[in-house]
ROVEXZA-383593 format. One record per residue (C-alpha): residue in three letters; x, z, y. Coordinates in Angstrom, 1 decimal, always signed. Layout:
N
(pt "ala",(X,Z,Y))
...
//
This chain:
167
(pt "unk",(+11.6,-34.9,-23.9))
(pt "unk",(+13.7,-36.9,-26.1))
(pt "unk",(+17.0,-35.4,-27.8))
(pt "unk",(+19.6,-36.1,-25.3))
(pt "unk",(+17.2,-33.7,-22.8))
(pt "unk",(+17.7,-31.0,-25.6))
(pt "unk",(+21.9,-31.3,-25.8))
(pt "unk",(+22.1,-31.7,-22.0))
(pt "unk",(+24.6,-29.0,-20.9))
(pt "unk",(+24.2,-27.0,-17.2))
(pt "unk",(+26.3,-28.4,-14.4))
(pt "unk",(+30.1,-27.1,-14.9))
(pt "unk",(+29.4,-24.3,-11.9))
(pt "unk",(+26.8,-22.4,-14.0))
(pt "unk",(+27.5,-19.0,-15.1))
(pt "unk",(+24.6,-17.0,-17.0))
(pt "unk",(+25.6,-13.2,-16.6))
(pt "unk",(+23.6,-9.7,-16.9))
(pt "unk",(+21.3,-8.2,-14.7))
(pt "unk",(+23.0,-6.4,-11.4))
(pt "unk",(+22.0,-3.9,-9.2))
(pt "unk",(+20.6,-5.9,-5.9))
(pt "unk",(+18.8,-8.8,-8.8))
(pt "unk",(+15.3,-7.3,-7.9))
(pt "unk",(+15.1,-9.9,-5.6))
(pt "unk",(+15.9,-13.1,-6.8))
(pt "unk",(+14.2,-12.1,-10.0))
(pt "unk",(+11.3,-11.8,-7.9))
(pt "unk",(+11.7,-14.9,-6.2))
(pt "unk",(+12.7,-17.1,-9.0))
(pt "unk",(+9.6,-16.0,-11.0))
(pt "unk",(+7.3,-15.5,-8.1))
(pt "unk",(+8.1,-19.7,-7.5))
(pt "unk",(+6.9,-20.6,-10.3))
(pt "unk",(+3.7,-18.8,-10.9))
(pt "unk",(+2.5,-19.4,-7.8))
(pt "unk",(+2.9,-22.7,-8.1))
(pt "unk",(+0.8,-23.0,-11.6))
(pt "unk",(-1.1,-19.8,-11.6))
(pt "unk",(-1.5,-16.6,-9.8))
(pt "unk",(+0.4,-13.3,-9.5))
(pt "unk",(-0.8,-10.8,-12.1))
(pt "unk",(-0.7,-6.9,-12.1))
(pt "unk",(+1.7,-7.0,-15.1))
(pt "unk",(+3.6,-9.6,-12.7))
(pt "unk",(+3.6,-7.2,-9.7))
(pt "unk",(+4.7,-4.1,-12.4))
(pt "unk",(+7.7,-6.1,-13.7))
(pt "unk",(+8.8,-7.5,-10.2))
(pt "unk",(+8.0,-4.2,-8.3))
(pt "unk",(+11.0,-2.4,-10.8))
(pt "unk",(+12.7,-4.2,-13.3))
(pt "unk",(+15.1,-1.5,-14.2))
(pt "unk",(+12.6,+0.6,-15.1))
(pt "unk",(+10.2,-1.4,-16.8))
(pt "unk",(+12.4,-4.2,-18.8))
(pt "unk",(+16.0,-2.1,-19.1))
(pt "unk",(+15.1,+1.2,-19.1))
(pt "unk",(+13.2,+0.3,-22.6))
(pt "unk",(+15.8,-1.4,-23.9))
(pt "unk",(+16.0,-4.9,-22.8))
(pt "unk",(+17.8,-7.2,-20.3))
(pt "unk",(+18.0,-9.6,-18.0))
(pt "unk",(+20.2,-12.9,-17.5))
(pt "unk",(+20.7,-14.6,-14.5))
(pt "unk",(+22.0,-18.5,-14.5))
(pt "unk",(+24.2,-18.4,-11.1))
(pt "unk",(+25.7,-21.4,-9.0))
(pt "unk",(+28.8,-19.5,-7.1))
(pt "unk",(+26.5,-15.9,-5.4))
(pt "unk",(+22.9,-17.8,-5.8))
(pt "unk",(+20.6,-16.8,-8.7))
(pt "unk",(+19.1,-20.3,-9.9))
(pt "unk",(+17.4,-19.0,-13.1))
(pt "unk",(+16.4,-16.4,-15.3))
(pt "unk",(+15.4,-14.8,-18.1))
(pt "unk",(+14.1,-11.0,-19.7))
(pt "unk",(+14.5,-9.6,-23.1))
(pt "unk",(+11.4,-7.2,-23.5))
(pt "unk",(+12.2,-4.5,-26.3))
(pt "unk",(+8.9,-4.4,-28.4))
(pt "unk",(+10.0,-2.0,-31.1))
(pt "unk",(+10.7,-2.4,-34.8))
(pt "unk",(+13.6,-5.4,-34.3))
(pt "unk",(+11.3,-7.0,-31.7))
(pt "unk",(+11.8,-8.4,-28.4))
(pt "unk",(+9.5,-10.9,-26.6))
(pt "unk",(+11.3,-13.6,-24.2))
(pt "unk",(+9.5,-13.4,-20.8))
(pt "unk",(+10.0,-13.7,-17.0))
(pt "unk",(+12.2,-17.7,-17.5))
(pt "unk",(+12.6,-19.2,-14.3))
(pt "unk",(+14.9,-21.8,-13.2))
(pt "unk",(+14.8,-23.0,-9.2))
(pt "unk",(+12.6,-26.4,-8.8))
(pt "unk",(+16.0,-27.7,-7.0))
(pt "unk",(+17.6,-26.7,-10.4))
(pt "unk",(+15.7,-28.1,-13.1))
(pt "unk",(+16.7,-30.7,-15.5))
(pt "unk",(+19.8,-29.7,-16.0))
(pt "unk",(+20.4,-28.0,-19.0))
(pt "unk",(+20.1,-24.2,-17.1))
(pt "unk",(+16.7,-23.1,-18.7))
(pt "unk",(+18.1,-24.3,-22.3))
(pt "unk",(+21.5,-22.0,-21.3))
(pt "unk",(+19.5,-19.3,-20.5))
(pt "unk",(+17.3,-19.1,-23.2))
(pt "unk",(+20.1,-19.6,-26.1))
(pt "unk",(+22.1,-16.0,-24.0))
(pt "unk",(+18.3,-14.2,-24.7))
(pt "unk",(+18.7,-15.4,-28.4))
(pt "unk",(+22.3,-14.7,-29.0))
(pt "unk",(+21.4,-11.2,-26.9))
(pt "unk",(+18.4,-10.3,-29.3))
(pt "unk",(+20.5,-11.3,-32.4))
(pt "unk",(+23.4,-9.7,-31.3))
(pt "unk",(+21.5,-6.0,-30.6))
(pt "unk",(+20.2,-6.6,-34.5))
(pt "unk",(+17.1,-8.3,-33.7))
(pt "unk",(+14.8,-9.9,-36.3))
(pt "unk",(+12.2,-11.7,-34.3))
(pt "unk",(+11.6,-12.7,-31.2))
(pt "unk",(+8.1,-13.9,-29.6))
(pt "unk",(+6.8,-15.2,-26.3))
(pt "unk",(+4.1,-16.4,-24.6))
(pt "unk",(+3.0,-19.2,-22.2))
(pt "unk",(+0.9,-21.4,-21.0))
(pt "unk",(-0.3,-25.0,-22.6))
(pt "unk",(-0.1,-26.7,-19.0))
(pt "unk",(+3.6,-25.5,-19.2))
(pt "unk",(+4.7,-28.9,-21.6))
(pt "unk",(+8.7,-29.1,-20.4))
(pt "unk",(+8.8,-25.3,-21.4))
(pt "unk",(+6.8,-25.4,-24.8))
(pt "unk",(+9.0,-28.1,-26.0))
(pt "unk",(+11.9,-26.4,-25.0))
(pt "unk",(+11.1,-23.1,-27.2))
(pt "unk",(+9.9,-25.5,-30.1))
(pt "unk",(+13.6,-27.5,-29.3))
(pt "unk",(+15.3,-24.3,-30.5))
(pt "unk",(+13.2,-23.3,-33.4))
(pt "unk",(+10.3,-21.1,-32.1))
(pt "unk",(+7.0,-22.0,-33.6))
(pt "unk",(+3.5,-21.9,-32.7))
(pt "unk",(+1.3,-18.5,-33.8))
(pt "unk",(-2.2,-18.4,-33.8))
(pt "unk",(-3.3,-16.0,-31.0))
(pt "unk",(-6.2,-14.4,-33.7))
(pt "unk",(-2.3,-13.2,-34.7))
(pt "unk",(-1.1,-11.4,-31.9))
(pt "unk",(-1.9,-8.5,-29.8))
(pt "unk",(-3.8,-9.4,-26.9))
(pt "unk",(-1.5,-10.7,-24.0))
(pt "unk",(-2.2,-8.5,-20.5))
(pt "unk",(-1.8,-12.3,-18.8))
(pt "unk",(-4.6,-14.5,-18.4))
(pt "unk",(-2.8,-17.2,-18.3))
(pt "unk",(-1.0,-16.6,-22.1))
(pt "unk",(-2.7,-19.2,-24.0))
(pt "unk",(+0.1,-20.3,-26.2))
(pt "unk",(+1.5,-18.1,-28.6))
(pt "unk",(+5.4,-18.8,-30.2))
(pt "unk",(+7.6,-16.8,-32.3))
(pt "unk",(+11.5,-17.3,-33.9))
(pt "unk",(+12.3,-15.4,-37.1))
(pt "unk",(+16.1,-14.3,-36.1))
(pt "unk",(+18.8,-14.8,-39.6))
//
């Protein structure tokens, strides 16, 4: 991915907005499409799909959603960890969709989201067959941690381990 992939802005039709009542399903399906195609449905998966209000907002996070007019084509979760924490999970953006600048929109609301609730750090976790997506977190500053660093991930798939240290 080259710098002018990094700068590319979303189609002019994009809007990124908060979580609404009736999202459970195309957060479902947006994330269900990719994992599927890479990996397998996991119980922590199944938990987070099965009631996002309860598990992600309840706590104190949030969801974004990248919409084209009433369809969902991406998103993203804030997942409150405690102590100025939140980890960056559940990014999807529609096959159809990719390319275009959405995952990069939707990942800089998460950032300005965490900062803004008085966040100091944010972490994630993913996958090293996941390249577009790993260079896209290391695009806008997150950097590799080693996982003999963090707590143990409930994925099996978590191989890669990245954080950003929030100003």
């Amino acid at each position: 991915m080259d710098s002018q992939q990094h700068e590319r802005k979303p189609r002019a039709n994009v809007s990124i907005r908060p979580f609404q009542p009736g999202d459970e399903a195309p957060f479902r399906r947006l994330n269900e499409e990719w994992i599927k195609r890479y990996f397998r449905i996991e119980p922590k998966d199944e938990e987070a799909f099965a009631n996002p209000q309860q598990t992600i907002l309840d706590p104190g996070g949030q969801i974004f959603f990248a919409t084209m007019g009433e369809k969902c084509v991406g998103c993203v979760a804030l997942l409150q960890m405690g102590g100025g924490e939140f980890e960056v999970a559940k990014m999807a953006v529609s096959p159809a969709h990719q390319g275009g600048g959405i995952g990069h929109t939707l990942l800089q609301a998460a950032i300005d989201a965490a900062r803004a609730s008085g966040a100091k750090k944010l972490y994630l976790e993913t996958n090293h067959t996941l390249t577009p997506a790993i260079r896209l977190y290391e695009s806008v500053g997150f950097k590799h941690v080693s996982s003999a660093e963090v707590t143990p991930s409930p994925y099996e798939r978590a191989d890669v381990h990245m954080e950003m240290i929030l100003d």
